[in-house]
Every structure is written in C-alpha cells, then in structure tokens.
N, C-alpha and C positions, 0 to 999 in steps of 0.2 A: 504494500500500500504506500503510498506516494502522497505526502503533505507540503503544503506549502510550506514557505517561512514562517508567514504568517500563524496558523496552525502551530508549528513548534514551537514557537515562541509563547503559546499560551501555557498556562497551567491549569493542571488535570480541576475539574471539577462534579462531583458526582451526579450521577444522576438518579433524582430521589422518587420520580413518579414511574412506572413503567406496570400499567395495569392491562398489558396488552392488546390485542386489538378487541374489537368486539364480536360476541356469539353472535351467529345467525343460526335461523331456523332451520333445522335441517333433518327431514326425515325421521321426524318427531325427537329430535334433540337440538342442544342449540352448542353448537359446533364454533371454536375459534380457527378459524381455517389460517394455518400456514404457509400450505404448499396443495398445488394444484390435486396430491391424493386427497386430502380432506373435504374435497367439493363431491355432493353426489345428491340427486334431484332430478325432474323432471319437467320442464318447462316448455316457453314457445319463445319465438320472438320472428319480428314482422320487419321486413326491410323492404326497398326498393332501389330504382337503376337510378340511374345518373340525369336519365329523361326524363325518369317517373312515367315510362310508358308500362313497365311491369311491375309487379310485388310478388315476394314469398312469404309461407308463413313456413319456419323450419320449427320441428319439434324434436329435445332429445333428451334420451333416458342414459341418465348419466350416473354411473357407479364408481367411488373412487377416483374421480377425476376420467375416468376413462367412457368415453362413450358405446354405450350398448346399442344405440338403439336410435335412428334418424327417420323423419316421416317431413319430407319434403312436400311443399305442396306452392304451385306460380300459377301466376294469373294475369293475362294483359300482353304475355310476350311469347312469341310461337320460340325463339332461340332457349329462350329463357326452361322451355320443358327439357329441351335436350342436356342442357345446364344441370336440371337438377337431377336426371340421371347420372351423372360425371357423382354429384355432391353426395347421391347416395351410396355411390361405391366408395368415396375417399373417406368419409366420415366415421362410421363404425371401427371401432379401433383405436381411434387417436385421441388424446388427452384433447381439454378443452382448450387450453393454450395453444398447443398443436394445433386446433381444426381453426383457431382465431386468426393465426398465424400463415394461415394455408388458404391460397386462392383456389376458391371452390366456383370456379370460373365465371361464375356471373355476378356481377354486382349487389345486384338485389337478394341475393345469398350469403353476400362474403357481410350485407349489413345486419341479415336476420340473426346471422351470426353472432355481429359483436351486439347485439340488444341482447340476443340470449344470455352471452357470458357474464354483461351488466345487471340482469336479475338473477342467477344462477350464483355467481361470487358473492350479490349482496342475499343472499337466503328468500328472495321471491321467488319462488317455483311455486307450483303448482302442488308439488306432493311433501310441501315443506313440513305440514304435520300430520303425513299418513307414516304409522309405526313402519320401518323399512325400507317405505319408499312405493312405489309401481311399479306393477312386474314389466320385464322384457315382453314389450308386446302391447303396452296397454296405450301405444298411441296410436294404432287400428282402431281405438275407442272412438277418436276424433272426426274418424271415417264414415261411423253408423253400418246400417248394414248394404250389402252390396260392396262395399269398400271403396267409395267414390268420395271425391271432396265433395264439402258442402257448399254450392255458390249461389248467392242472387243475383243473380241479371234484369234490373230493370230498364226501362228506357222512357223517354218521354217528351213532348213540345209544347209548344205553349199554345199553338194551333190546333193543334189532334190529341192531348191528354199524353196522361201513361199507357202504359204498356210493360206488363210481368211478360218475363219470358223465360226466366230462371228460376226456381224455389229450393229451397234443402227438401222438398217433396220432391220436386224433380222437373221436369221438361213441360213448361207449360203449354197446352193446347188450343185451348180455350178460357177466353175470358166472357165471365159471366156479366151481364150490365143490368139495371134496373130501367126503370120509365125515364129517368133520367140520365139515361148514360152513364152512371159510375158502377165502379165496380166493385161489385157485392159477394166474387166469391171468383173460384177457377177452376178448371180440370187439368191433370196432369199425366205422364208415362214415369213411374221410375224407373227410369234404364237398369240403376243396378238390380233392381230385383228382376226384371227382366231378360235381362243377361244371364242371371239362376236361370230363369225356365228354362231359359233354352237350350241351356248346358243339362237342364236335366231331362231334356227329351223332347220338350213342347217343340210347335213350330213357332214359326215368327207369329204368326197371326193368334194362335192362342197365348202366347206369351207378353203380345202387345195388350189384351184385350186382359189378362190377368194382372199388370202390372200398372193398368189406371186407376187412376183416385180423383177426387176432390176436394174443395176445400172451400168454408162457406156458405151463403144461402143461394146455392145453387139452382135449389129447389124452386127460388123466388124468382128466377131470372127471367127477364121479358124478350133479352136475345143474348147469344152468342156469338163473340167474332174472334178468328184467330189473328194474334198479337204479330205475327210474320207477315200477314198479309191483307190487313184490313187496319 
C-alpha cells in the first residue's frame, strides 16, 4: 500500500465507531452482506435501450450470490428477443457481480440488470421474508399457465376511441360496446392454453373454440367489433 507524505506524516488515531454495515432482509433473516456469497433472493428488475424503443423485465433466483435461475422477458424490440436468448444462456451460473459486469448484449438487459442488483444488494426482493427463499423454478410462476408473458396491448385516438387488443386473458377478438359505444366487456383466445390442446391431440379448430373466454357484461352488448379491423 502506497501513502502519500501527507498521510505519513499524520499520527495514528483510532477508530472508535465501527458498527458495521447494515442487515438487510434476506430470506427470512437479516443478513450483513460482505461479499457477493452472502447475497441470495429472488427478484425483478425492469430496464430499457438507449431509444427506449424496447424494455425487459429480467427475473433471478439467486443463491449465495450465485444465480440459479433467469426468466427473461422484452417487449417493443424484434433484436431485443434474440438478445434475451444470448442472456438466458450466459446468466445461470454466474455470480451477480459477474452477470452486472457482463454485456448481456442488449441494452435494455444489461439495465434490468443493474436495477436488479440495486434491490437485491439492498434486501428488496421479493422472497426477502419467505423462510429459505423460492425454489428453483418459481419464476415460471410469473408466466401463469401456458407459460406465456403476461402483456397489455392497448391502443387508441382521439377520433375512433380505444381499442384492447392484448389482455393477460389473452388475444382479444372482440370488443363488446353498449348503446353508447363504450366498452363494457370483451372476448378472447388464450393461445397458451390452446397450444395445450393441441399438443394434446385437438385440432386447430376444437382447440380455438376450447380456449375462448370472456370478460364482462358481454351478455349486455348491443354490438361487436373487432379491435384489428373496425
């Protein structure tokens, strides 16, 4: 170690407080983290590119500083999916510093990133007081079932209203409207359950027809118009 003059020419003087750093929560303990082993939790964090024409939302089940477990998930940028395939094979394995440290080739990942390791270092996770922690696996939770993200897609003018075209139900078909024109409810396809059928034997057309819903007073509707094309 290398001190200045300055520095030498002082005299020692002790140091009388040192109540070191502070616990965070952590997997139902509250943890003085040292060193990158003593991190472990389960969280999100949310970034975007440089355009801000896409975002990610990355999730990861993190044991001992070591990542088990990454659920990537982009929205807005067609590169940006390719991107997070790359991020799901680098990331599994590598300490969080490591994966902070590491161009995880698209922007808008490399920042969900450092948000994750800003709530993860500071004891914000998600499984901060579940006894343990979440198993390996439980950000498939995030997925529902089918295993699809969950997205809204709305749209709208000032001229012609809104227009649903997305829901976490799934692929909107029809919008329901009352006497007045608004929208009182919707119908939907969820692909992912319908992707089951058809893996389990249906054809397309029983597996469309079993995997609609709605949502609403549908019942009340005086018309229907599809949100793609009307």
């Amino acid at each position: 170690m290398t001190y200045s003059h300055e520095v030498n020419a002082m005299c020692p003087v002790a140091q009388g407080v040192a109540h070191g750093c502070a616990p965070i929560p952590e997997e139902a303990k509250w943890v003085k983290a040292k060193e990158i082993k003593d991190i472990s939790g389960f969280t999100h964090g949310v970034g975007w590119c440089a355009p801000e024409q896409g975002t990610c939302k990355l999730s990861l089940n993190i044991k001992e500083g070591v990542i088990q477990e990454a659920l990537v998930e982009t929205i807005g940028c067609s590169g940006m999916t390719h991107s997070a395939a790359m991020a799901a094979e680098i990331l599994p394995g590598r300490t969080i510093l490591e994966a902070l440290n590491t161009d995880l080739v698209c922007d808008a990942i490399n920042t969900a990133m450092r948000e994750l390791f800003l709530q993860i270092v500071y004891g914000r996770s998600q499984s901060a007081f579940s006894e343990d922690g979440l198993t390996v696996g439980a950000g498939l939770e995030d997925l529902g079932k089918g295993l699809r993200s969950q997205i809204g897609t709305m749209y709208g003018t000032l001229a012609k209203g809104p227009r649903y075209l997305e829901m976490t139900d799934g692929y909107v078909t029809d919008l329901a409207l009352n006497e007045d024109n608004e929208i009182i409810g919707y119908k939907f396809v969820n692909f992912g359950k319908m992707m089951d059928f058809i893996k389990a034997g249906d054809d397309a057309n029983t597996a469309l027809e079993k995997a609609k819903g709605q949502y609403g007073r549908v019942a009340d509707a005086v018309k229907f118009i599809d949100p793609r094309k009307q």
